[in-house]
C-alpha positions in Angstrom: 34.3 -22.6 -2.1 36.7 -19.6 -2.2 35.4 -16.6 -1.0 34.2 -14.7 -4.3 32.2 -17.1 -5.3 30.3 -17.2 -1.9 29.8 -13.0 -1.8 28.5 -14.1 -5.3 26.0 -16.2 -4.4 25.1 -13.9 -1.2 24.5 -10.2 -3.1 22.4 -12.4 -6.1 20.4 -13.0 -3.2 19.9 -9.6 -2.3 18.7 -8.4 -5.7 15.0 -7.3 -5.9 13.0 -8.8 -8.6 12.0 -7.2 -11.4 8.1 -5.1 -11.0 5.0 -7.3 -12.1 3.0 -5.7 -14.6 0.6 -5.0 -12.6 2.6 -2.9 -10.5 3.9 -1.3 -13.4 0.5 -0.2 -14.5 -0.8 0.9 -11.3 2.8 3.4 -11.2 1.1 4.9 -14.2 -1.3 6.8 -12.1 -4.4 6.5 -14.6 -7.9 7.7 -13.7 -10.4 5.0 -15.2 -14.2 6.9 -16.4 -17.0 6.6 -14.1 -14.7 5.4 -11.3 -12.2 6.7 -9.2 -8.9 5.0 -7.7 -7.8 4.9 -4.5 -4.2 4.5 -3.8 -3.6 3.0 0.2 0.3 2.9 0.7 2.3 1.9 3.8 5.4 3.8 2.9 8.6 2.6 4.0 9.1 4.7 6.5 6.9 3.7 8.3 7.0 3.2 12.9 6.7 -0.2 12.6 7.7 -3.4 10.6 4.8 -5.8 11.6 2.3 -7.1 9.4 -1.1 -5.0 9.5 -4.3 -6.3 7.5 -7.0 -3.7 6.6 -10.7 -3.6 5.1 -11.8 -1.6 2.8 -15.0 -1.7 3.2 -16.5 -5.1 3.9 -13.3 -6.7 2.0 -11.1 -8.1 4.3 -7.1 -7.5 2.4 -3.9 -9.3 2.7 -1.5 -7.5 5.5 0.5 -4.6 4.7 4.3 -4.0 5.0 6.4 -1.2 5.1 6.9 -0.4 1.3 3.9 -1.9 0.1 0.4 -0.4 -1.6 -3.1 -1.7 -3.1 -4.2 0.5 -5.8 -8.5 0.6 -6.0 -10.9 1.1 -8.6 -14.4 2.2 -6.9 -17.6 3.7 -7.5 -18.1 7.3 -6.4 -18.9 8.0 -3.0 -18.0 7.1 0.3 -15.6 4.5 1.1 -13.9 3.3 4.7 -10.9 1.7 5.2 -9.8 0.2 8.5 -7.8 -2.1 10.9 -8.4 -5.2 11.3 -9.0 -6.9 14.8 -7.8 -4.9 17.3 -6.7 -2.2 15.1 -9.2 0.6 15.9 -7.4 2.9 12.7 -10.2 4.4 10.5 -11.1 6.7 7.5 -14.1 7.2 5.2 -12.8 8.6 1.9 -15.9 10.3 -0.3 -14.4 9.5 -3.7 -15.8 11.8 -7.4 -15.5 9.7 -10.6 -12.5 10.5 -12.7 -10.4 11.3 -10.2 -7.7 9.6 -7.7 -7.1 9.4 -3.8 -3.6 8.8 -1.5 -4.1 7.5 1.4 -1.1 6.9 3.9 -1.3 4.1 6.4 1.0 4.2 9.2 1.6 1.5 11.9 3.0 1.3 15.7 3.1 -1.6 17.9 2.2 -1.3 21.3 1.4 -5.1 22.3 -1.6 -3.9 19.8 -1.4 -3.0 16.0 -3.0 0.6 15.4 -2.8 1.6 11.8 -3.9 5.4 10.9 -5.1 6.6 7.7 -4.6 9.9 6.3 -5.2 11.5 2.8 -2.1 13.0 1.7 -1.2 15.4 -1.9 -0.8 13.5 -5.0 2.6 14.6 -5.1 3.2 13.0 -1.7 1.1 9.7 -2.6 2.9 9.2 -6.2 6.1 9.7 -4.2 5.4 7.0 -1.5 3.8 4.8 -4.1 6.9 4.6 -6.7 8.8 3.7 -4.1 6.4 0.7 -2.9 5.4 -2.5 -4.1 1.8 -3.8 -5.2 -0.2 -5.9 -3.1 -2.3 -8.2 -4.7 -5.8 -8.1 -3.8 -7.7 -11.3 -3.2 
């Protein structure tokens, strides 16, 4: 194989898919009526690079990665999003209809996961979310 074709074959490899459209709808920041949406991102820079699952609520979600999100739609009120296992990270969100929510999840890894939560501006959230990818919930 000469060697263009094999740096060919080797950047095709390293380019990123195209967005679902899910992900492209959830990047159009929309408040839905009578709900409210809760962004969660793990922004890519982020202390660690392990996997960390969370709850929200009694929901147990796929893990989270540096660069990734879930977008929620949710009734008004309060809503708490964790760790899972021995993560003891924690926040209870109180959410008004018509509106949205950022939260930022951060990781370390001590021999432990330990996520925290934080809510952050909307500029700060849209900013960390465009440059994420969507996690499908189960």
């Amino acid at each position: 194989m000469s060697r263009a074709l094999v740096l060919a074959i080797l950047l095709a490899g390293c380019t990123p898919l195209p967005p679902t459209p899910q992900d492209v709808q959830a990047k159009q920041f929309e408040a839905v009526p009578d709900k409210a949406v809760i962004y969660v991102v793990r922004d890519s820079l982020d202390f660690s690079d392990v996997a960390a699952q969370i709850y929200v609520g009694e929901n147990l979600l796929p893990a989270t990665y540096p660069g990734t999100y879930y977008r929620w739609v949710v009734p008004p009120g309060r809503h708490t999003i964790s760790g899972y296992g021995q993560d003891s990270g924690k926040i209870t969100v109180e959410v008004q209809q018509g509106r949205i929510y950022f939260v930022q999840q951060r990781v370390t890894y001590l021999r432990v996961i330990s996520s925290s939560f934080e809510i952050v501006s909307e500029a700060q959230g849209r900013a960390a979310v465009l440059r994420s990818v969507l996690l499908a919930a189960p």
